[in-house]
C-alpha positions as CSV (number, residue, x, y, z in Angstrom):
1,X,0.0,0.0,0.0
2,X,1.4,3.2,-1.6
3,X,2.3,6.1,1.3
4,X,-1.2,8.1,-0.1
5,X,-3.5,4.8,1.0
6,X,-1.6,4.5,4.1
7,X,-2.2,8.2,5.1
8,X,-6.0,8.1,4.4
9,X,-7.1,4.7,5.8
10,X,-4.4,6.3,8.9
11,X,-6.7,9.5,9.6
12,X,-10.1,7.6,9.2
13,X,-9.1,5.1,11.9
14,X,-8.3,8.1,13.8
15,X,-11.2,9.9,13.5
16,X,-13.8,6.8,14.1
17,X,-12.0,5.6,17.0
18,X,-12.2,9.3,18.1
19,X,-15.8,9.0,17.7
20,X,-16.0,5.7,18.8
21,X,-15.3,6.5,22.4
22,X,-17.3,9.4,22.5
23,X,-20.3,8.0,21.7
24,X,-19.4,5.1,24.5
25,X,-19.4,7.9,26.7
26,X,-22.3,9.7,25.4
27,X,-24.7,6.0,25.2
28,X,-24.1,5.6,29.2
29,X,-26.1,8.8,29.9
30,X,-30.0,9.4,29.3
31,X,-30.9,12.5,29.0
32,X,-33.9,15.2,28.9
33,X,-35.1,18.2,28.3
34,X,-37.8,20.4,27.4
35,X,-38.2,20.6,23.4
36,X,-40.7,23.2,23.2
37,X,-39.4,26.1,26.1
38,X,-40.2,26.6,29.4
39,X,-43.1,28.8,29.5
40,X,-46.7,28.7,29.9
41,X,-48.6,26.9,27.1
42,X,-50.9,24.2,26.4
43,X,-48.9,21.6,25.4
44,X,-45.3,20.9,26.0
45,X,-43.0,18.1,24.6
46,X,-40.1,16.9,26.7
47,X,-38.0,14.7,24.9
48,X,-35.8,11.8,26.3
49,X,-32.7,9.8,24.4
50,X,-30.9,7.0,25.4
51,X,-30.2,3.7,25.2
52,X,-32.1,3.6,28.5
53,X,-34.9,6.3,27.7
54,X,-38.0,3.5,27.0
55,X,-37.3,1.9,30.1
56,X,-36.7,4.5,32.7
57,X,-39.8,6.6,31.1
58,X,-41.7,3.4,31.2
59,X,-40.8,3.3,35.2
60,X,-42.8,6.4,36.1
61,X,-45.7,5.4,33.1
62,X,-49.2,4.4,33.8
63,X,-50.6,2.9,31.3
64,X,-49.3,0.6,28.2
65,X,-45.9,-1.2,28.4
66,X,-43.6,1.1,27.0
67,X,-40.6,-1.6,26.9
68,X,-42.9,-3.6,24.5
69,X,-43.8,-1.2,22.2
70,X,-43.2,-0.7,18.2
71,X,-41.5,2.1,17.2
72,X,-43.1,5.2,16.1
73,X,-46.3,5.0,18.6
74,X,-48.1,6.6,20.6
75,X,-49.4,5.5,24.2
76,X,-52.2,7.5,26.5
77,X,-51.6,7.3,30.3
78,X,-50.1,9.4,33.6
79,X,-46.9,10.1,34.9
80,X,-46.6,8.9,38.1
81,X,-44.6,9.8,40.9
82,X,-45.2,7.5,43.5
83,X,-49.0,7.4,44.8
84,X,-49.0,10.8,42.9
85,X,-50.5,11.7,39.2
86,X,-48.4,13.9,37.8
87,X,-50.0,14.8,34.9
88,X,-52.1,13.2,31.6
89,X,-49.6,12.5,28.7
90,X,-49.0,11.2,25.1
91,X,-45.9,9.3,25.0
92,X,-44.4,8.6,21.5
93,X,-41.8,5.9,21.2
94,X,-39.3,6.1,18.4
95,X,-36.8,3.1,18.4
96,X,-33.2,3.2,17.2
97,X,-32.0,3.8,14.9
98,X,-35.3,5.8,13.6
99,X,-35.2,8.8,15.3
100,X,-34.1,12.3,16.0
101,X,-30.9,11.2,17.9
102,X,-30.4,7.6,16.3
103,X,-30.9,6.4,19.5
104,X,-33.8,4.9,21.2
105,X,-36.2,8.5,22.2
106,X,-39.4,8.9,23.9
107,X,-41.5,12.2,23.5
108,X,-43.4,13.2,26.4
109,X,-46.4,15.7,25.5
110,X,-47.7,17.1,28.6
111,X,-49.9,20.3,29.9
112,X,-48.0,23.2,29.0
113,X,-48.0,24.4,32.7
114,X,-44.7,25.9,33.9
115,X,-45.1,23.8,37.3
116,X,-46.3,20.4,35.0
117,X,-43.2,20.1,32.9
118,X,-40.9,21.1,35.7
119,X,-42.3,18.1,38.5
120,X,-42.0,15.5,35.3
121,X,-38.7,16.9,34.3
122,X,-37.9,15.9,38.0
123,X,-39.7,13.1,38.6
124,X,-37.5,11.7,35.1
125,X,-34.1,12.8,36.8
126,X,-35.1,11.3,40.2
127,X,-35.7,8.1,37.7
128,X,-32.0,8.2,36.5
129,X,-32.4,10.6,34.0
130,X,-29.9,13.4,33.6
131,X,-30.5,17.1,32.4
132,X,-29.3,17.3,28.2
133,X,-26.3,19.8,27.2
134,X,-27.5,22.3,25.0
135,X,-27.5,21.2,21.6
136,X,-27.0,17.8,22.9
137,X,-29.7,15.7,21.1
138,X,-28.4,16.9,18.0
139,X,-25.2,16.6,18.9
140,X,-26.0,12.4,19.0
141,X,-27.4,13.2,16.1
142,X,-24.0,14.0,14.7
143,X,-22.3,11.6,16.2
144,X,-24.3,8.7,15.9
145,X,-24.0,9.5,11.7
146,X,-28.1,10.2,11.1
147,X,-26.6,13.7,10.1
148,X,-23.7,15.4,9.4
149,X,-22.4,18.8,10.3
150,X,-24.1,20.9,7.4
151,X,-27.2,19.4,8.4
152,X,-26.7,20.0,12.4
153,X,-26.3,23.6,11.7
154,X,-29.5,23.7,9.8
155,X,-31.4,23.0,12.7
156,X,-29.8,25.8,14.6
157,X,-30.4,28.1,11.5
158,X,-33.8,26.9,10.7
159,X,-34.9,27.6,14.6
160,X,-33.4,31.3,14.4
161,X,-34.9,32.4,10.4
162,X,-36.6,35.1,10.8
163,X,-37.8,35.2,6.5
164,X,-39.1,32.6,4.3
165,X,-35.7,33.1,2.6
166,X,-33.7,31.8,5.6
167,X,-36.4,28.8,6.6
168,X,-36.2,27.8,3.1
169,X,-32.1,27.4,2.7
170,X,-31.8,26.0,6.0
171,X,-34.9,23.5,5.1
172,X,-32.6,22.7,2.0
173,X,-29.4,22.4,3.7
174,X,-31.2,19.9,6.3
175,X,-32.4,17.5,3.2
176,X,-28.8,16.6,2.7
177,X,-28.2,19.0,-0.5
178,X,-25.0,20.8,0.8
179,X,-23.7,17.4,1.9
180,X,-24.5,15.9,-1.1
181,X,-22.3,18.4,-3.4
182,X,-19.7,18.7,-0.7
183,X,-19.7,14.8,-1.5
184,X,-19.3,15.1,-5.2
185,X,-16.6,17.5,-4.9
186,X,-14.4,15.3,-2.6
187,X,-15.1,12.7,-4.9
188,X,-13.8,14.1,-7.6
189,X,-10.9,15.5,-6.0
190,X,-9.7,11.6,-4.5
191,X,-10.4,10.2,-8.1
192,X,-7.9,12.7,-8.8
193,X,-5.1,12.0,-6.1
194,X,-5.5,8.8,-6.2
195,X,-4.9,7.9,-10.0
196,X,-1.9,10.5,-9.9
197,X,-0.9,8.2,-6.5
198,X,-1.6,4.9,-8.4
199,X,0.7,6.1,-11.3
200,X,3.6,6.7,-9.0
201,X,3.7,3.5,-7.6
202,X,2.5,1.4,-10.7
203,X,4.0,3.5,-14.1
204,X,4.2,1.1,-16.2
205,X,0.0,0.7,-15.9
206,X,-0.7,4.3,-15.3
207,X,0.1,7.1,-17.7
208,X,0.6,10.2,-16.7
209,X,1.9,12.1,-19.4
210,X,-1.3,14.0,-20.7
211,X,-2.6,14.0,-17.3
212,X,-1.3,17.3,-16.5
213,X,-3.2,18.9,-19.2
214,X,-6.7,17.1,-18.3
215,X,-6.1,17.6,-14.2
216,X,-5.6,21.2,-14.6
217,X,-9.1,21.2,-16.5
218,X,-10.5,19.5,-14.2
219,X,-9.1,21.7,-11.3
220,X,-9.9,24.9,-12.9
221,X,-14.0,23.4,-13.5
222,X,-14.4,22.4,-10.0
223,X,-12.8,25.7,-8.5
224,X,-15.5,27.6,-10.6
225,X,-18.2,25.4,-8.6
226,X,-16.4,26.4,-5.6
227,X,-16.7,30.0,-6.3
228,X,-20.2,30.1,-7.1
229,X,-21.1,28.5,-3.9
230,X,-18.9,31.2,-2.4
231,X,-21.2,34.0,-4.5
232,X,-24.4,32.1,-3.5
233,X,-23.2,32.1,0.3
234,X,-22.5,35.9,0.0
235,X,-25.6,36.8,-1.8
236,X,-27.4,34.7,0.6
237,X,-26.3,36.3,4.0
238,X,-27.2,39.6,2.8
239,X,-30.8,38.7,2.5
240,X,-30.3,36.4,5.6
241,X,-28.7,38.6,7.9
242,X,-30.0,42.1,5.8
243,X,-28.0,45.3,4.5
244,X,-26.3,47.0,7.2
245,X,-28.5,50.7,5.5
246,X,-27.7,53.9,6.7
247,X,-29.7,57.0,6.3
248,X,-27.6,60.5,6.0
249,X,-28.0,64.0,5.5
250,X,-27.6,67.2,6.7
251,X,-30.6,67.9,9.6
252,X,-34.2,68.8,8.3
253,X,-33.8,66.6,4.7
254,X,-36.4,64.0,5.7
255,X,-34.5,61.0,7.2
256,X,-36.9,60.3,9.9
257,X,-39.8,60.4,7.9
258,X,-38.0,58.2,5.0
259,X,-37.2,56.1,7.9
260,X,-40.8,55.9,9.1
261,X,-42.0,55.2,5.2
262,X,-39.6,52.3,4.7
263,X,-40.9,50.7,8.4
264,X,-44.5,51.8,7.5
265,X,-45.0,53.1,10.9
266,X,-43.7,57.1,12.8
267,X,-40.5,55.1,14.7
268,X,-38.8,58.8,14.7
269,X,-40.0,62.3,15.5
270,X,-40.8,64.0,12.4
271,X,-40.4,67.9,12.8
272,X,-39.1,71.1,11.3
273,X,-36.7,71.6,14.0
274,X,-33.3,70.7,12.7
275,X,-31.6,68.4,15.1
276,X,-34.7,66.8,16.2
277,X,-32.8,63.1,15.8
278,X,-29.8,63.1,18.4
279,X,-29.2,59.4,17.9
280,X,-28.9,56.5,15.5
281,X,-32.2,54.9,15.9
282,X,-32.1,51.3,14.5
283,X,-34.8,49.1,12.7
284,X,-35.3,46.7,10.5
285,X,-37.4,46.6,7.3
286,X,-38.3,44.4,4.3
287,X,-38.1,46.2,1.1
288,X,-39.3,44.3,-1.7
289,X,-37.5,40.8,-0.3
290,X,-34.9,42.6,0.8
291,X,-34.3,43.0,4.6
292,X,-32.6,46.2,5.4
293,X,-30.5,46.4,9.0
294,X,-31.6,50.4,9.1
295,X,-29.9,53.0,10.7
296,X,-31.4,56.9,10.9
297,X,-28.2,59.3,11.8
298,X,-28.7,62.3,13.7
299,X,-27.9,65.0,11.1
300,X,-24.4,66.0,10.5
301,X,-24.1,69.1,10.8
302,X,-21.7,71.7,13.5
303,X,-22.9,72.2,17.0
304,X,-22.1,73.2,20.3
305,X,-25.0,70.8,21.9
306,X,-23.0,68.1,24.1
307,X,-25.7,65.5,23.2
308,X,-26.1,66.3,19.7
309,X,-22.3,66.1,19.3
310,X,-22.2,62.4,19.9
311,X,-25.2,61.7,17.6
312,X,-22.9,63.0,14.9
313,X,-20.0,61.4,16.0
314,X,-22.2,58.1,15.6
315,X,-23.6,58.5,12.7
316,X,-20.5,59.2,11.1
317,X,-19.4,55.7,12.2
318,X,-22.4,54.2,11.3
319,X,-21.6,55.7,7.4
320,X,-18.7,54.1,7.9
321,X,-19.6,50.8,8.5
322,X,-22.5,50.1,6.3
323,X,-23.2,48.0,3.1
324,X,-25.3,51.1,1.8
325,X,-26.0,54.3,2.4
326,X,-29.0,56.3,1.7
327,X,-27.9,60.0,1.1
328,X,-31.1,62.5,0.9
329,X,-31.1,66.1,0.2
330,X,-33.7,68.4,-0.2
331,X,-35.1,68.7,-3.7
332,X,-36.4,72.2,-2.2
333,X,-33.2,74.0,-1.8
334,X,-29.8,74.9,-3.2
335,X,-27.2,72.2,-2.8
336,X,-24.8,73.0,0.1
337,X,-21.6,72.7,1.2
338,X,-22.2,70.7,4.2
339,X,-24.2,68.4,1.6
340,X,-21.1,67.2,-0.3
341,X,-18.9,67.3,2.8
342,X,-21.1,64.6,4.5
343,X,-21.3,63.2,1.2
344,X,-17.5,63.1,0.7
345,X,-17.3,60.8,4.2
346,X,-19.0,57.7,2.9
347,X,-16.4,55.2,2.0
348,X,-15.5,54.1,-1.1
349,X,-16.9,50.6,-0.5
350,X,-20.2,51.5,1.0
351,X,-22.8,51.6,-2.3
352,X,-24.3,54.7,-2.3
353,X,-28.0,55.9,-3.2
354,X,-28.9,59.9,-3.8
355,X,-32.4,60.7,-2.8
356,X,-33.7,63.7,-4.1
357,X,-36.3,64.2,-1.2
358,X,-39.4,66.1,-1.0
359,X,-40.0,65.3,-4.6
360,X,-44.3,66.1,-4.6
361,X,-42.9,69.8,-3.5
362,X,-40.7,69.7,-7.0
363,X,-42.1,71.4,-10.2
364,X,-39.2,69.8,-12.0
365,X,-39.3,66.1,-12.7
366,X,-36.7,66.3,-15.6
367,X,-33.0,64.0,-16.0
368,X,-31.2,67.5,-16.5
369,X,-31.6,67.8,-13.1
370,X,-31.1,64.7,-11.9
371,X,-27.6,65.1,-14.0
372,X,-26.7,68.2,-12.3
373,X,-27.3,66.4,-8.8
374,X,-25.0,63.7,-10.4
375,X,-22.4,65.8,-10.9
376,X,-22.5,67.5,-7.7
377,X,-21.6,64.9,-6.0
378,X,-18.9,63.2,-8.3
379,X,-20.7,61.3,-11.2
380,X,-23.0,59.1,-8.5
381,X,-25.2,57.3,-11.0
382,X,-27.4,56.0,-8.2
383,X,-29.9,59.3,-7.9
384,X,-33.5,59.3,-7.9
385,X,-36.2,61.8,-7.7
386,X,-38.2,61.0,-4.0
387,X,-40.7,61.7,-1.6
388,X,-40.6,60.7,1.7
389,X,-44.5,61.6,2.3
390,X,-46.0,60.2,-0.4
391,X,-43.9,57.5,-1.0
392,X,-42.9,58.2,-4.7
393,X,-39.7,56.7,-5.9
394,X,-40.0,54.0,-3.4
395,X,-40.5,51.2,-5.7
396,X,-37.4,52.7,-7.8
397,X,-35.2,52.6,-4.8
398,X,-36.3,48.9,-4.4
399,X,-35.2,47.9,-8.0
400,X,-31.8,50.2,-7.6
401,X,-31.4,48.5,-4.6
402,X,-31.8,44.9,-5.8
403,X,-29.7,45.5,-8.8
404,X,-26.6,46.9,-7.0
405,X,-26.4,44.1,-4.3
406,X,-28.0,41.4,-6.8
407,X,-27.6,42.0,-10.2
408,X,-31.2,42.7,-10.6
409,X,-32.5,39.1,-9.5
410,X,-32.6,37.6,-6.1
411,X,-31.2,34.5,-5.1
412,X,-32.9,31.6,-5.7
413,X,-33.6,29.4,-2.0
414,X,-33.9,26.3,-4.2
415,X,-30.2,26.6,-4.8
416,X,-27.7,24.6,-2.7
417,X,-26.1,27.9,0.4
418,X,-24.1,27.4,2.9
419,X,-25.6,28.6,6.1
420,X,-22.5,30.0,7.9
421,X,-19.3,31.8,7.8
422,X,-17.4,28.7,9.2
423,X,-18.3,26.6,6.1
424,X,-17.4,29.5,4.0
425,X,-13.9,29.5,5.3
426,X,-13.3,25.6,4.3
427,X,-14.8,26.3,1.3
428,X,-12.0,29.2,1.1
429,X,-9.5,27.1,2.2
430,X,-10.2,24.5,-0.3
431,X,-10.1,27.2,-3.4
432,X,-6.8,28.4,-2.6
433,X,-5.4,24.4,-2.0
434,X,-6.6,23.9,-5.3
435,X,-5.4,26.9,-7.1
436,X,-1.8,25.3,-5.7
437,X,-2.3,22.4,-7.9
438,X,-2.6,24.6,-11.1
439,X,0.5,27.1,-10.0
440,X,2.3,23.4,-9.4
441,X,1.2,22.2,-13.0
442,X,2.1,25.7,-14.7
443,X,5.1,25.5,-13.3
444,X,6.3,21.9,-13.7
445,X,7.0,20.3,-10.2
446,X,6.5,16.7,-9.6
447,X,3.4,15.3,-9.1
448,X,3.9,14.6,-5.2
449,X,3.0,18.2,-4.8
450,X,-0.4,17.7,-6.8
451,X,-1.4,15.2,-4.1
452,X,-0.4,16.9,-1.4
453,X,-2.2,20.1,-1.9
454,X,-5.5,17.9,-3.5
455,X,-5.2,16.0,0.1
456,X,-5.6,19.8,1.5
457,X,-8.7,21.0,-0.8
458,X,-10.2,17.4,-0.2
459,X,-9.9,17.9,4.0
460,X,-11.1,21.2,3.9
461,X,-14.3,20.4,2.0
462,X,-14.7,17.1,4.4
463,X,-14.2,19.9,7.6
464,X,-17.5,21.6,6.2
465,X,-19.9,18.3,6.3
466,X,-17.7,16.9,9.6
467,X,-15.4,14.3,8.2
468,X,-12.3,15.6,10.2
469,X,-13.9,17.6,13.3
470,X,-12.3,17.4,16.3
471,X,-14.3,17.7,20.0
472,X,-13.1,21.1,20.3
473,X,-15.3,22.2,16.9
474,X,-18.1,19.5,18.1
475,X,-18.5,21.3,21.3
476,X,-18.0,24.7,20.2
477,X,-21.0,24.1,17.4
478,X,-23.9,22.3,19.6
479,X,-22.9,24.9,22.6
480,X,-24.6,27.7,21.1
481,X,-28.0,25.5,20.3
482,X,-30.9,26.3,22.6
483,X,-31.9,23.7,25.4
484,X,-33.6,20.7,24.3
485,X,-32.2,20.8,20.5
């Protein structure tokens, strides 16, 4: 066995024995928790997995014989505690390895009732039952191989969307359909190391002298895949997480009431006071699909008011850290000075919009002047006419909106995303791994290097579904799940 076999079939013994004694340790323990929160409600589920779970729920059950049951039922009776009736429950058996966990798991649905769940919660632990980790049932789930990480993450993701955008990724991403490329892509990339290793050690059966040429092709094809799951992962946080927006202007030039349009509700004070906003006030909105993370600055301007002072200072750091930034003036009045000097602080790689505000006060509604606000503030090509009372331009402001951050289309759900910023970075790591292999074929090393950085690209893509995590990335994951996931 060549020295490439060796090392794989090495690192795989490794990593199940790794997992092998962790789930010993984890099958000794039952545990419990409350799946659907601990607060008043009608019904409540409390779920319990184990390899001990039928039988110690079965000890404090009136009413069929748990131990006996089929899988995937349903038995009425009481939990008992002692002489005392606890409560009137639904029991649902679900045998390994068919279930949540993989493990044998019993669903207790209850009375909602804060006191209910907590006495059967103790009546369980007083059974032999301990209290679950957070995360910890998915966390067998993992481990126990009815999922892998991709799909644990889901959960957490799923559980925390707040848009049908969000639900339906993480809904995808659950089904297997990251895994399921992540797969093809590491298979491609061991047919690859492994016919270059198979070469090495047998040449006179394996050619490799037009190999080079055909690898590289292949390299370069899967590395564009690569990217465009990168693109789809960055499209697909801004409409997960939203477009850190900021709204700026010198005081009086309608931000508050834009900002009170976009959220269809008076969030701000709307006066003719200048300085009326001393803070950045935050929201969030839904444009069109889009979710905005919204900020409305206190107006930049000079002042000798304490308070105010440090609403400027703020809202120049929101400008600065934004994705966009909505820059109203008033259509009403002469451009000023002040205009283009708060204009001139937005950073080059914040997107910029110009709102000409107060629109349905205008008796011009002409692109000559629309040019000469263009050129006022150095060529921006983003400018449209608006009112922030009536609500013209709105629907304009959604398209410009959508076709600066989306190229006029928003992403598709049904496609395959990643759902966080650690799988992003494997998938990072595996680009640049593979974009090795083609400077080592452009520049004519051996073909030991090939494998060695293929070896790289193919762990990195195994790190996003799970294949190499260690405890440390286990734990760190399923810690920030909620209790009784």
């Amino acid at each position: 066995m060549g020295g490439f076999a060796t090392h794989i079939v090495f690192n795989f013994y490794v990593l199940l024995m790794k997992h092998f004694f962790l789930i010993i340790k984890m099958n000794n323990d039952t545990i419990a928790a409350v799946s659907t929160g601990l607060q008043p409600a009608g019904v409540a589920i409390i779920r319990v997995s184990g390899k001990d779970s039928v039988r110690l729920v079965n000890s404090i059950f009136k009413g069929d014989d748990l131990t006996k049951a089929l899988t995937h039922t349903v038995h009425y009776g009481f939990i008992i505690s002692g002489d005392d009736v606890i409560d009137e429950v639904l029991v649902s058996v679900f045998l390994s390895p068919r279930s949540y966990t993989g493990e044998d798991v019993c669903e207790i649905g209850c009375h909602g009732g804060v006191d209910v769940v907590e006495e059967v919660l103790h009546t369980l632990f007083s059974a032999g039952v301990r209290s679950a980790d957070p995360g910890e049932f998915t966390k067998r789930a993992f481990l126990n191989g009815r999922i892998d990480l991709t799909q644990a993450e889901s959960v957490m993701e799923l559980i925390k969307s707040q848009d049908s955008f969000s639900r339906k990724a993480a809904v995808h991403s659950l089904m297997g359909n990251v895994s399921s490329k992540i797969n093809i892509f590491r298979d491609e990339i061991l047919d690859m190391a492994s016919f270059i290793e198979a070469a090495l050690d047998d040449p006179e059966h394996y050619d490799l002298s037009d190999y080079r040429i055909k690898l590289r092709k292949k390299i370069i094809s899967l590395s564009s895949d690569l990217h465009e799951m990168i693109l789809h992962f960055d499209e697909g946080s801004l409409l997960k997480n939203g477009i850190r927006t900021v709204i700026a202007g010198r005081p009086n030039v309608g931000k508050s009431s834009l900002l009170n349009l976009l959220l269809h509700r008076e969030r701000a004070i709307v006066t003719s006071v200048p300085g009326t906003t001393r803070d950045t006030i935050e929201e969030t909105c839904n444009l069109g699909g889009i979710r905005l993370l919204l900020s409305d600055t206190a107006g930049i301007r000079e002042t000798d008011d304490i308070v105010e002072h440090i609403g400027v200072d703020r809202s120049v750091d929101a400008i600065k850290n934004s994705d966009l930034c909505l820059f109203l003036i008033d259509g009403t009045k002469p451009i000023e000075e002040s205009d283009t000097l708060i204009y001139n602080l937005i950073p080059d790689n914040v997107i910029r919009i110009i709102l000409i505000n107060k629109s349905d006060l205008l008796n011009r509604n002409d692109s000559h002047f629309m040019n000469i606000v263009s050129e006022k503030f150095n060529g921006c090509d983003n400018v449209i006419l608006f009112s922030a009372k009536s609500g013209d331009g709105l629907h304009q402001l959604t398209d410009s909106i959508r076709n600066l951050f989306f190229e006029n289309k928003l992403p598709n759900p049904d496609e395959v995303y990643l759902v966080n910023e650690r799988e992003k970075q494997d998938l990072d790591s595996a680009l640049k791994s593979l974009s090795l292999v083609v400077r080592s074929i452009d520049e004519g090393m051996t073909e030991d290097f090939f494998t060695s950085d293929l070896m790289d690209a193919y762990n990195s893509l195994g790190n996003i579904i799970g294949a190499n995590a260690g405890d440390d990335l286990i734990d760190r994951i399923f810690s920030k799940f909620c209790m009784g996931k």
